[in-house]
KOLVEX-386619 format. One record per residue: residue number from 1; residue in three letters; x, y, z of N, C-alpha, C in turn. Coordinates in nm, 3 decimals. Example, Ala and Ser with C-alpha at 12.3 -4.5 7.8 and 13.67 -1.06 7.14 Angstrom:
<nodes>
NODE  num  residu       nX       nY       nZ      caX      caY      caZ       cX       cY       cZ
NODE    1     Ala    1.319   -0.569    0.780    1.230   -0.450    0.780    1.320   -0.330    0.780
NODE    2     Ser    1.285   -0.225    0.708    1.367   -0.106    0.714    1.290    0.003    0.787
</nodes>
This chain:
<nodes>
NODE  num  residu       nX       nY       nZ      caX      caY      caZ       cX       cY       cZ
NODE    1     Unk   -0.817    0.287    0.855   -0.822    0.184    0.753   -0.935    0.084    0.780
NODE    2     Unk   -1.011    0.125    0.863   -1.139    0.043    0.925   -1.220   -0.047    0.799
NODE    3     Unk   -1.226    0.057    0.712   -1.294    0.030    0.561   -1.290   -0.073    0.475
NODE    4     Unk   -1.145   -0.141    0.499   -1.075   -0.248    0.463   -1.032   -0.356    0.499
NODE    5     Unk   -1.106   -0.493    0.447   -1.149   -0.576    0.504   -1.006   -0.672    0.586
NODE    6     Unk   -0.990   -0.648    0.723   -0.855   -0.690    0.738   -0.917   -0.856    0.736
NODE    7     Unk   -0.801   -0.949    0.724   -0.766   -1.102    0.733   -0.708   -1.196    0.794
NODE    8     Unk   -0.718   -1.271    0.847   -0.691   -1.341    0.937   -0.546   -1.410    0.945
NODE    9     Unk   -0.429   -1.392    0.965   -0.289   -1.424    0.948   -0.284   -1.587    0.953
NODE   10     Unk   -0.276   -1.646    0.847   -0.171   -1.792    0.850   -0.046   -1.808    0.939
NODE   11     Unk   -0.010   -1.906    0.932    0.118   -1.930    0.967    0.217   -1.907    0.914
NODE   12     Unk    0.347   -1.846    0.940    0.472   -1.716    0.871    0.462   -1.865    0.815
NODE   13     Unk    0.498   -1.834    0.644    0.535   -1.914    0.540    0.658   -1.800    0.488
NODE   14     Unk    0.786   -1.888    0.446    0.892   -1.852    0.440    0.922   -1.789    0.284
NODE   15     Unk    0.963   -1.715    0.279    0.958   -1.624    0.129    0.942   -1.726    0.022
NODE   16     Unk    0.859   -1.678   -0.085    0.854   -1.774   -0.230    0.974   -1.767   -0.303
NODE   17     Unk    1.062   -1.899   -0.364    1.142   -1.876   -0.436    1.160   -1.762   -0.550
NODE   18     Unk    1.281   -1.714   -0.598    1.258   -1.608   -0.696    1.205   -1.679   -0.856
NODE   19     Unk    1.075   -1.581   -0.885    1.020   -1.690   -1.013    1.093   -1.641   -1.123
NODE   20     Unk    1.065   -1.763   -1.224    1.148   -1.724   -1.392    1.147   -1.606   -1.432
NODE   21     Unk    1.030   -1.551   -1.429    1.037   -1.390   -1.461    0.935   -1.349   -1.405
NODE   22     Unk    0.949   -1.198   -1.391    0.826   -1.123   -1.311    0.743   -1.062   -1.406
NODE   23     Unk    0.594   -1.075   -1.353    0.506   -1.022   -1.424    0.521   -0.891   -1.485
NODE   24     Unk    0.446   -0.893   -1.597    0.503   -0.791   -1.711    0.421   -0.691   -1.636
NODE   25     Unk    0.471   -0.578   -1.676    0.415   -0.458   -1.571    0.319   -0.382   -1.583
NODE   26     Unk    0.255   -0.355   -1.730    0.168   -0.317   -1.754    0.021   -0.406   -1.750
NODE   27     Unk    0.054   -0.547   -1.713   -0.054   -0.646   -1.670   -0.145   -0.640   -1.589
NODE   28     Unk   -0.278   -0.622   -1.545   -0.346   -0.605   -1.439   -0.319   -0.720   -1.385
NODE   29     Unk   -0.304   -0.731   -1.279   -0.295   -0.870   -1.191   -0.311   -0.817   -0.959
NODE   30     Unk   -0.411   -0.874   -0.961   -0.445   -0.833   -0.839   -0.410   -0.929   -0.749
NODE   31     Unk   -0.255   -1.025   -0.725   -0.189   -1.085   -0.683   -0.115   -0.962   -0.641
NODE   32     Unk   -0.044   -0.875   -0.722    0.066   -0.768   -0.698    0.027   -0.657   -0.570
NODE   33     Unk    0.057   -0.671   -0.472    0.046   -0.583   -0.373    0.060   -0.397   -0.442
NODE   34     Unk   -0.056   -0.339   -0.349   -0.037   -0.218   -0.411    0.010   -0.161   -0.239
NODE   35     Unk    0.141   -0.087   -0.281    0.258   -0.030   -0.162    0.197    0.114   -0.185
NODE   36     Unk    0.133    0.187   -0.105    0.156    0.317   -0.100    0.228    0.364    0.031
NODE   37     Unk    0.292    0.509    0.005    0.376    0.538    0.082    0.392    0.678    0.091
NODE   38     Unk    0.433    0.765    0.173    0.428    0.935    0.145    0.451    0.978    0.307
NODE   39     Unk    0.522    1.066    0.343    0.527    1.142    0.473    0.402    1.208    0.549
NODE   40     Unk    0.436    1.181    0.670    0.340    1.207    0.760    0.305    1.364    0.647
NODE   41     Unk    0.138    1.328    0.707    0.102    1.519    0.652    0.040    1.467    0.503
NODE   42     Unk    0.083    1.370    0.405    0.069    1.369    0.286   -0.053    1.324    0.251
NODE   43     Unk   -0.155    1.303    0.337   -0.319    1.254    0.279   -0.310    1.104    0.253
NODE   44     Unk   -0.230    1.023    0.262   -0.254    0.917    0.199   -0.331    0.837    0.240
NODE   45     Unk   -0.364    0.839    0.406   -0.506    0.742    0.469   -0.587    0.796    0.454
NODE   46     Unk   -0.615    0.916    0.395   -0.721    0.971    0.379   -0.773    0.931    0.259
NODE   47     Unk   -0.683    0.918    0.156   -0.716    0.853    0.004   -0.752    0.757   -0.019
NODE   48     Unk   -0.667    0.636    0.087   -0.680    0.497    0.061   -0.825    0.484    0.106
NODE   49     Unk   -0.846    0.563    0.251   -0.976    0.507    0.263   -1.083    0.540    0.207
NODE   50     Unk   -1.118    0.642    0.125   -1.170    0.688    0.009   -1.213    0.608   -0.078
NODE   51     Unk   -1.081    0.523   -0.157   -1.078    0.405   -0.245   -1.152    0.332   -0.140
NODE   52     Unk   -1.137    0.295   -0.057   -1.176    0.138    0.029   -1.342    0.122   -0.007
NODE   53     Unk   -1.399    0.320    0.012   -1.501    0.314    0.026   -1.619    0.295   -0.056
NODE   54     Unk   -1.526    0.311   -0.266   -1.627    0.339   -0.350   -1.607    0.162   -0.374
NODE   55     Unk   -1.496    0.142   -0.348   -1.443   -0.023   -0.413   -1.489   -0.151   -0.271
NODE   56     Unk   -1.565   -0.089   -0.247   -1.588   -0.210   -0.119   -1.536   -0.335   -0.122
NODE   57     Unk   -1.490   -0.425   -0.042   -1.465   -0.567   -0.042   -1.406   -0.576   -0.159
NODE   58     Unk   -1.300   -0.500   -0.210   -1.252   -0.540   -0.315   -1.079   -0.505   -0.278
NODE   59     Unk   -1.060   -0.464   -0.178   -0.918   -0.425   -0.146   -0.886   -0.497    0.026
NODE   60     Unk   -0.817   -0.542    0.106   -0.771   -0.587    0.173   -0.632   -0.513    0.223
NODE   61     Unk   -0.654   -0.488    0.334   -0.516   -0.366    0.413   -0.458   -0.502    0.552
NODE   62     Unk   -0.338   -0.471    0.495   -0.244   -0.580    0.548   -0.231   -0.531    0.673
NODE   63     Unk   -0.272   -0.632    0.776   -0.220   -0.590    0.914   -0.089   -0.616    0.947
NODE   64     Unk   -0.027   -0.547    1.001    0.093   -0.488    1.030    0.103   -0.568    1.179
NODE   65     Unk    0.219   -0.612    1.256    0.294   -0.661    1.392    0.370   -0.544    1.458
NODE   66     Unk    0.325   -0.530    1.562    0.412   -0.427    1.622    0.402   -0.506    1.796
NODE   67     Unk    0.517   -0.440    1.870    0.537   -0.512    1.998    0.477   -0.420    2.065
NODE   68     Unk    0.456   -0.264    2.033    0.355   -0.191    2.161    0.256   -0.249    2.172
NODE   69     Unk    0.198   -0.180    2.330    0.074   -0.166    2.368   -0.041   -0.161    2.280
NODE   70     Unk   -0.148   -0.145    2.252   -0.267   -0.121    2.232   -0.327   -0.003    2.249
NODE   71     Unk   -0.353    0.105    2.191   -0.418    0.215    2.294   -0.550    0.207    2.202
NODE   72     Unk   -0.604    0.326    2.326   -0.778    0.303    2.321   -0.821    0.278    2.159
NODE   73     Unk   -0.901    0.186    2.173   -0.998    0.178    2.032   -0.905    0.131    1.955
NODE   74     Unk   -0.821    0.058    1.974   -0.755   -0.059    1.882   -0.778   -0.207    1.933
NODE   75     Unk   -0.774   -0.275    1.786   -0.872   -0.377    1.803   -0.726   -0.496    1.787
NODE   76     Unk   -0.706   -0.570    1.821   -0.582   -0.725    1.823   -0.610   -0.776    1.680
NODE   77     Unk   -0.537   -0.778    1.568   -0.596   -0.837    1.426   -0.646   -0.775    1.341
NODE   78     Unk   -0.713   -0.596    1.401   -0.768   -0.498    1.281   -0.671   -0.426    1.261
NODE   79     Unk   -0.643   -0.356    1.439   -0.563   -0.225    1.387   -0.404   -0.287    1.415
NODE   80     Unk   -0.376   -0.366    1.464   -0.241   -0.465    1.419   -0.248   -0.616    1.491
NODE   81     Unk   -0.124   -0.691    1.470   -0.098   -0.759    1.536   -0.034   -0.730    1.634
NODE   82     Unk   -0.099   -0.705    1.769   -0.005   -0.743    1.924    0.118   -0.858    1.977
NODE   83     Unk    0.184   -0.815    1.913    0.265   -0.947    1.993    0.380   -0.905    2.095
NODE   84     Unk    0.444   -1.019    2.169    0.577   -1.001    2.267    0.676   -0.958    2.169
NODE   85     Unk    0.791   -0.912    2.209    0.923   -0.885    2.133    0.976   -1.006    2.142
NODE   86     Unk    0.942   -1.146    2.249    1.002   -1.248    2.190    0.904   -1.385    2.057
NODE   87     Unk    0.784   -1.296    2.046    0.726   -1.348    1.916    0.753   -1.275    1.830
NODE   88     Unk    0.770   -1.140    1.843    0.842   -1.120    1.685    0.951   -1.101    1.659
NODE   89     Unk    1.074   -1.129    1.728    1.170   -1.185    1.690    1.200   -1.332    1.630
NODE   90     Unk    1.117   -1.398    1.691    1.069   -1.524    1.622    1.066   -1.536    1.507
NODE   91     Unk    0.945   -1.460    1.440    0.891   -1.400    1.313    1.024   -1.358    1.272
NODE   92     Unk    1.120   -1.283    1.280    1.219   -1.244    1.220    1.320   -1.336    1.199
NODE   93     Unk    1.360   -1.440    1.264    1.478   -1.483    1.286    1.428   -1.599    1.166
NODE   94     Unk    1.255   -1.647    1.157    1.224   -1.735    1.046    1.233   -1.695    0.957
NODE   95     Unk    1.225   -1.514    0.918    1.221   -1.474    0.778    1.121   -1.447    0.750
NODE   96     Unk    1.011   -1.391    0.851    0.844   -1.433    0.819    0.810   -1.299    0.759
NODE   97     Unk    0.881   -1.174    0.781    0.880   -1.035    0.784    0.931   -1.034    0.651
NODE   98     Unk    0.855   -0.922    0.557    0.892   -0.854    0.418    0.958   -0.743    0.457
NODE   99     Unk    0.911   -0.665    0.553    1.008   -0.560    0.602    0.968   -0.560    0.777
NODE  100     Unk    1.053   -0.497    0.817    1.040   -0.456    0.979    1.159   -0.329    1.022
NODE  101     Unk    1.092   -0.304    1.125    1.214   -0.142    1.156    1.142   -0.111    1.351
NODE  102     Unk    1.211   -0.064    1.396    1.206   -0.022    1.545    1.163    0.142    1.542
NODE  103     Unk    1.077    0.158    1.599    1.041    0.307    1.647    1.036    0.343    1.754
NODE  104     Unk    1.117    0.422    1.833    1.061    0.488    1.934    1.082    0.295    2.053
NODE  105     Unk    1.174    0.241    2.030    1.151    0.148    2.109    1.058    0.005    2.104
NODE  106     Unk    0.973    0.048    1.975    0.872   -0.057    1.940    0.895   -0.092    1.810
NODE  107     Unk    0.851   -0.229    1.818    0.908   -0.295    1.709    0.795   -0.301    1.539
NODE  108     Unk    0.781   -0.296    1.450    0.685   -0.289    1.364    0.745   -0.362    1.236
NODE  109     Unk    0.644   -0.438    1.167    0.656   -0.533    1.082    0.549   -0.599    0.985
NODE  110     Unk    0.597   -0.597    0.845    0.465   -0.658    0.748    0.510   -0.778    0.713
NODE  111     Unk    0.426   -0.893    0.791    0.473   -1.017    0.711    0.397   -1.071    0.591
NODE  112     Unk    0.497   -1.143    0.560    0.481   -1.243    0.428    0.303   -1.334    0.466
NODE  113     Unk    0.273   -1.347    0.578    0.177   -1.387    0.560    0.045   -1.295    0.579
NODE  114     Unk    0.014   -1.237    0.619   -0.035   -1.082    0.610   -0.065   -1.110    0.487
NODE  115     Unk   -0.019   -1.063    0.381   -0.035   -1.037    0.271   -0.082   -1.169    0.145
NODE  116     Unk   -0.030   -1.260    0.200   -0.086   -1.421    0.169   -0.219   -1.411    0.210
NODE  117     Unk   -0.237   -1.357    0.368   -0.395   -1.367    0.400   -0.504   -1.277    0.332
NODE  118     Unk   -0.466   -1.161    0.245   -0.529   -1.079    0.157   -0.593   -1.151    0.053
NODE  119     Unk   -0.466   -1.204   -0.034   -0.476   -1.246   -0.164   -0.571   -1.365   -0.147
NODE  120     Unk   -0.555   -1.441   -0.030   -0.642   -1.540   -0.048   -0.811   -1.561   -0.006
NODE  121     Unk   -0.846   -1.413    0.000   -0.987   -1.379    0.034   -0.993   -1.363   -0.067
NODE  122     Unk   -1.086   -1.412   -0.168   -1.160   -1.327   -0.252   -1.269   -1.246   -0.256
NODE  123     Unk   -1.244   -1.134   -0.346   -1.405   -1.016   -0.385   -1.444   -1.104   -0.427
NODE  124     Unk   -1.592   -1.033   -0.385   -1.740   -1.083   -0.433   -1.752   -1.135   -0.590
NODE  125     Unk   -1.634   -1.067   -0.662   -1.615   -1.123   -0.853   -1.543   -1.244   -0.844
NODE  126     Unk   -1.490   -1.298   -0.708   -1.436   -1.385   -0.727   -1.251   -1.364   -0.761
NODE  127     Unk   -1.251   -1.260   -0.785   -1.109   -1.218   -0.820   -0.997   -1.219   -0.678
NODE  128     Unk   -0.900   -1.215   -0.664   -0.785   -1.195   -0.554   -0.839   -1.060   -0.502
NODE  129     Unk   -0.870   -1.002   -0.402   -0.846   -0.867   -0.312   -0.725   -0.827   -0.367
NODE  130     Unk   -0.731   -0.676   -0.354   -0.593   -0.614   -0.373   -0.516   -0.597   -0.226
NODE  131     Unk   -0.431   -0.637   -0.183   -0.373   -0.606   -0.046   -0.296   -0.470   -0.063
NODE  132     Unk   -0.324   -0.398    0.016   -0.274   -0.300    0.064   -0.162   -0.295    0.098
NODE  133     Unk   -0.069   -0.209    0.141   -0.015   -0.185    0.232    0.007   -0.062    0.253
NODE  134     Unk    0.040    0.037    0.369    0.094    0.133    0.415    0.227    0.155    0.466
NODE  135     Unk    0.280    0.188    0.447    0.448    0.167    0.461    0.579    0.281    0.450
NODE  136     Unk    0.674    0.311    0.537    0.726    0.388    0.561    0.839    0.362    0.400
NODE  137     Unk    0.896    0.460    0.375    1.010    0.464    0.291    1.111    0.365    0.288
NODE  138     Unk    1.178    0.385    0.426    1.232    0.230    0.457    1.180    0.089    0.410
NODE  139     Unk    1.072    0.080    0.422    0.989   -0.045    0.400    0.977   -0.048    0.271
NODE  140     Unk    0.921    0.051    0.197    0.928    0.040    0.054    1.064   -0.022   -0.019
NODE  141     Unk    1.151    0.046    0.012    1.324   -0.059   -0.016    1.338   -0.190   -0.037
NODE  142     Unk    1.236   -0.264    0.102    1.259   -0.396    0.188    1.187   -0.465    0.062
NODE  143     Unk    1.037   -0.369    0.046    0.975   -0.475   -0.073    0.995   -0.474   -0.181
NODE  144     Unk    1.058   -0.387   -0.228    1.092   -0.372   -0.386    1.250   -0.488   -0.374
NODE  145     Unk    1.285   -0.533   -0.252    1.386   -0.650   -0.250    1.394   -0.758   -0.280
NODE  146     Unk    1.202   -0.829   -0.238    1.126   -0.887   -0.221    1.070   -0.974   -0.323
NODE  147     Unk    0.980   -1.076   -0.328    0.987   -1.139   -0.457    0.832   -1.094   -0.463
NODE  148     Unk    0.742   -1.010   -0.383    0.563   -0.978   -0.448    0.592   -0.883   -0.583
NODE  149     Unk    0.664   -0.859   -0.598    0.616   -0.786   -0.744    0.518   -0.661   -0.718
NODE  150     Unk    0.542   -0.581   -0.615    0.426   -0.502   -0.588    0.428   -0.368   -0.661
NODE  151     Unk    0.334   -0.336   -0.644    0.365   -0.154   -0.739    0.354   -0.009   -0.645
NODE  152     Unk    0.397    0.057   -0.676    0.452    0.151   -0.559    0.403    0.258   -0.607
NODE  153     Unk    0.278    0.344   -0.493    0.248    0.477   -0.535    0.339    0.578   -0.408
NODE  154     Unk    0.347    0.687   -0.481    0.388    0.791   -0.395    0.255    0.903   -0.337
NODE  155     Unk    0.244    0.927   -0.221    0.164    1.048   -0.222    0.222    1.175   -0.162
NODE  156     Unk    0.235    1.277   -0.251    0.354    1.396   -0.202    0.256    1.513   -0.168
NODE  157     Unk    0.311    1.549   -0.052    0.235    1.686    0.014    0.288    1.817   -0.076
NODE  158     Unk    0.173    1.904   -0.114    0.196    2.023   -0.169    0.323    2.108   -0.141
NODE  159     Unk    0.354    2.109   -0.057    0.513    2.170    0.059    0.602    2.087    0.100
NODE  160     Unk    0.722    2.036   -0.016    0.779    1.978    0.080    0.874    2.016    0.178
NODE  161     Unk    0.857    2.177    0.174    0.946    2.244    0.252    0.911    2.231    0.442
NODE  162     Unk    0.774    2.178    0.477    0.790    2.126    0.567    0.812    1.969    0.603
NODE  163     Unk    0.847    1.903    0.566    0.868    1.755    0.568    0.964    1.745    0.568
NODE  164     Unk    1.014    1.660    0.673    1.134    1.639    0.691    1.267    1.536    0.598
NODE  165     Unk    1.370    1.579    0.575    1.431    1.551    0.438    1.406    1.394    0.455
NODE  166     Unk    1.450    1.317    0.572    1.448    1.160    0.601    1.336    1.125    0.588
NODE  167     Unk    1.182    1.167    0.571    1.083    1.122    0.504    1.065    1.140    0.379
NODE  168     Unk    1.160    1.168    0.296    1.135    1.231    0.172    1.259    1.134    0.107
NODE  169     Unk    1.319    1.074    0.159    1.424    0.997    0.107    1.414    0.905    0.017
NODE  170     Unk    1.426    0.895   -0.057    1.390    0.811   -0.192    1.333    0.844   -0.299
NODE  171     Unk    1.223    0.960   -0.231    1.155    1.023   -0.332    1.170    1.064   -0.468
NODE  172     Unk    1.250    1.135   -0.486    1.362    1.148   -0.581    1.438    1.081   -0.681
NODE  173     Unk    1.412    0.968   -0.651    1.499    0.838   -0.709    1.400    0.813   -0.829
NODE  174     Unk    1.446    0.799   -0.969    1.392    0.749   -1.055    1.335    0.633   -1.060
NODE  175     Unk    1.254    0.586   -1.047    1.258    0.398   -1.073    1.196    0.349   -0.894
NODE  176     Unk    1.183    0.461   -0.855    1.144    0.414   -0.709    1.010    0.371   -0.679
NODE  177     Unk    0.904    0.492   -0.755    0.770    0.418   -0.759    0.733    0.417   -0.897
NODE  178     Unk    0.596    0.362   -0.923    0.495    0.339   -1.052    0.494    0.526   -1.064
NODE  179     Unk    0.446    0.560   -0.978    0.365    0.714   -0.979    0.360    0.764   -0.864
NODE  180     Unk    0.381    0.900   -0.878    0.432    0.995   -0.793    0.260    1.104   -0.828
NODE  181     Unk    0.215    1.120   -0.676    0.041    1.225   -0.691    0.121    1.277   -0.609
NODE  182     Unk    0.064    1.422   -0.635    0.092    1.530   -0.564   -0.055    1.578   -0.535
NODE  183     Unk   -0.023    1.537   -0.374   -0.177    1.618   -0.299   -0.216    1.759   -0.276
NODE  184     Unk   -0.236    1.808   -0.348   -0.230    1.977   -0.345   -0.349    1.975   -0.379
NODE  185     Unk   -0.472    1.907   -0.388   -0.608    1.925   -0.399   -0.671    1.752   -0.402
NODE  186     Unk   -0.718    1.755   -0.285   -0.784    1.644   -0.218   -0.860    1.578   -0.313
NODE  187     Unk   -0.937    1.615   -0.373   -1.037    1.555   -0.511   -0.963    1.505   -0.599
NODE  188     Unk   -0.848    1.620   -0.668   -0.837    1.608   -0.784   -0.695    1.449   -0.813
NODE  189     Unk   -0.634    1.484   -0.640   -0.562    1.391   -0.607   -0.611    1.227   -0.628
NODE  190     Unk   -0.738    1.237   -0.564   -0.834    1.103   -0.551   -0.850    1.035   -0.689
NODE  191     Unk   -0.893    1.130   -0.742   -0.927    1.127   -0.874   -0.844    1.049   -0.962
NODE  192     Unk   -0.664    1.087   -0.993   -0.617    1.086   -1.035   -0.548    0.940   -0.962
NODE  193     Unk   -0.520    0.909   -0.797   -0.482    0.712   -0.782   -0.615    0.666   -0.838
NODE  194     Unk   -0.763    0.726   -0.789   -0.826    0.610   -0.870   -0.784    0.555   -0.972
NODE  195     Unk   -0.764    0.652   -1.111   -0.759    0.608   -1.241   -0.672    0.518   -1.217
NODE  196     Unk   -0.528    0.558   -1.183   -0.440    0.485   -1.210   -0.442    0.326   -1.140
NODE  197     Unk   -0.540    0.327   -1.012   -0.536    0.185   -0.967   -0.645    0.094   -1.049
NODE  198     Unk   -0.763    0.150   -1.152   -0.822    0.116   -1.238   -0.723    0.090   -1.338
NODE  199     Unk   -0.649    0.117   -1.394   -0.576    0.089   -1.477   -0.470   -0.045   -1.431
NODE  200     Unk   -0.431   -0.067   -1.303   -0.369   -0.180   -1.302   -0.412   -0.277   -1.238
NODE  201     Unk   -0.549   -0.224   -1.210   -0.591   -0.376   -1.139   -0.723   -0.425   -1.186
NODE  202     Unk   -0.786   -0.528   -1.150   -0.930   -0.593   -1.238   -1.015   -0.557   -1.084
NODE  203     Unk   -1.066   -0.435   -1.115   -1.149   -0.441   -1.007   -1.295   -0.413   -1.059
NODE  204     Unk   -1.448   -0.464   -0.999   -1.569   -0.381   -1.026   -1.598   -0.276   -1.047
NODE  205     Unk   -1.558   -0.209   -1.172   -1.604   -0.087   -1.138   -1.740   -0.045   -1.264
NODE  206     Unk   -1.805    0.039   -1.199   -1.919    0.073   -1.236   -1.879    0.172   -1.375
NODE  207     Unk   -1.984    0.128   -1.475   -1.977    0.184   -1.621   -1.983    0.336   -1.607
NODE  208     Unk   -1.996    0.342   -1.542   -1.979    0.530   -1.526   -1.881    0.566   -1.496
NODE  209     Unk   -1.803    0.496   -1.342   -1.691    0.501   -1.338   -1.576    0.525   -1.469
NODE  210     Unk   -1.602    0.379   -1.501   -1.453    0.323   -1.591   -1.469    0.433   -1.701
NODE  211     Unk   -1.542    0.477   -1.731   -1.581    0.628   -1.878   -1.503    0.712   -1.780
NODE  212     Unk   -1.484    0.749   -1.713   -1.385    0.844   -1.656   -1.259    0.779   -1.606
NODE  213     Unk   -1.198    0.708   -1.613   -1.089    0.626   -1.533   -0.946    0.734   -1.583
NODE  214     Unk   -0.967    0.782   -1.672   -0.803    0.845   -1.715   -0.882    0.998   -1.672
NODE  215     Unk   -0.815    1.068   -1.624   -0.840    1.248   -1.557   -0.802    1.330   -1.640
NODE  216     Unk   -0.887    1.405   -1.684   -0.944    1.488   -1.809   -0.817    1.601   -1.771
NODE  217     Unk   -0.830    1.673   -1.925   -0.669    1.699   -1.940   -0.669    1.797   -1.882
NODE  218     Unk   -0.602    1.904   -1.787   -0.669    2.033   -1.744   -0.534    2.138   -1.847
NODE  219     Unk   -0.564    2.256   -1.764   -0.523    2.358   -1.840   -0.444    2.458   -1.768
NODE  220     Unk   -0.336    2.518   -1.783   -0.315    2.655   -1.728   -0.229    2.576   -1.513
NODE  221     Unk   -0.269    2.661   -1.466   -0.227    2.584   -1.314   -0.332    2.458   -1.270
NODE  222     Unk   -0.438    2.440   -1.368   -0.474    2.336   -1.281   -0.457    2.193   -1.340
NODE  223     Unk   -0.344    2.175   -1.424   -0.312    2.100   -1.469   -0.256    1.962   -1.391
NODE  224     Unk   -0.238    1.847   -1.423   -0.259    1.721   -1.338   -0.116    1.693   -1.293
NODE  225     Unk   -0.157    1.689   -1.150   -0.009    1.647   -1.065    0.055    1.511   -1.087
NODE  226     Unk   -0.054    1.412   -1.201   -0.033    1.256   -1.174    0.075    1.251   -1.301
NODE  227     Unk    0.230    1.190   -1.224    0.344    1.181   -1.263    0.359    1.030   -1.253
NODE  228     Unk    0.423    0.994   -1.413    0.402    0.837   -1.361    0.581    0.808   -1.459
NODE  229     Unk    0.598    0.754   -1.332    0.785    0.709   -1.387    0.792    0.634   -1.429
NODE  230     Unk    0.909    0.685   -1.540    0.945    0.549   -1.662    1.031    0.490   -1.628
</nodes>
């Protein structure tokens, strides 16, 4: 996620009250966190950073808290936040965390300010960054709990006969994400979140681009995996 301009964490600010109503959904608004999510195997850092790369400085990837170590070629603030298990319990016990979960003994967590520190960089248009996030299934739950209003892509591996059913959990669920891509061809996959993150967000994009933003209709088997739930 190198590609993506990480941000400098504020101080945990405690969840925003729930507002009068939530933004209407078909609204572009680049306040709304874009959640992608999909099982190991499913391409999805491979995509995001793809996007990072045609959309420069226009997207922001939320650094994440975890209590492990560091290993080689991770950077304190890029590739996460380092902290003690008694600072991020801290963080937890204030409420500072949108979601958090234990792995393997180590602790991992996206806070509320993380994602404050996105929105409040602006692209070069002057507009909000889109913040990222990457996020396990579990986590997706935590934020759709949450008061960001974020929008939720799926990225599904061609087979889900190897993936294990507990990464696949939710999947299924109507109403769980915006859109469900099925990676069964790396391009055509790309192709098809671009459009759709052109479509909900105000980003730069080049007049050549935006003439292609919706993925031309195909035909026969090579017809378009991009499934978008009502």
């Amino acid at each position: 996620m190198s590609d993506a301009a990480p941000a400098t964490t504020p101080a945990i600010a405690p969840p925003a009250a729930n507002p009068a109503s939530a933004p209407a959904s078909d609204a572009k608004d680049n306040t709304r966190p874009l959640v992608v999510s999909g099982p190991s195997g499913s391409g999805k850092s491979t995509l995001l950073n793809r996007l990072f790369k045609e959309f420069p400085d226009q997207f922001g990837f939320s650094v994440s808290h975890t209590t492990r170590s560091p290993r080689p070629g991770e950077t304190d603030g890029v590739s996460y936040h380092f902290v003690t298990r008694e600072a991020f319990d801290a963080v937890v016990a204030a409420h500072g965390f949108i979601e958090h979960a234990e792995f393997s003994g180590n602790c991992y967590g996206t806070s509320i300010a993380a994602v404050q520190a996105v929105t409040a960089t602006p692209a070069p248009s002057g507009r909000p960054r889109v913040c990222v996030l990457d996020i396990e299934q579990a986590g997706v739950r935590n934020v759709k709990k949450s008061d960001l209003h974020a929008r939720f892509v799926f990225i599904k591996p061609p087979s889900v006969e190897k993936i294990e059913k507990r990464e696949l959990e939710g999947e299924g669920i109507p109403g769980t994400h915006d859109v469900i891509i099925v990676n069964d061809d790396a391009a055509r996959a790309y192709e098809e979140l671009k459009a759709w993150v052109i479509a909900h967000y105000e980003l730069d994009v080049p007049k050549a681009v935006e003439k292609e933003k919706a993925p031309p209709a195909a035909e026969g088997k090579k017809k378009s995996k991009f499934c978008v739930i009502q």
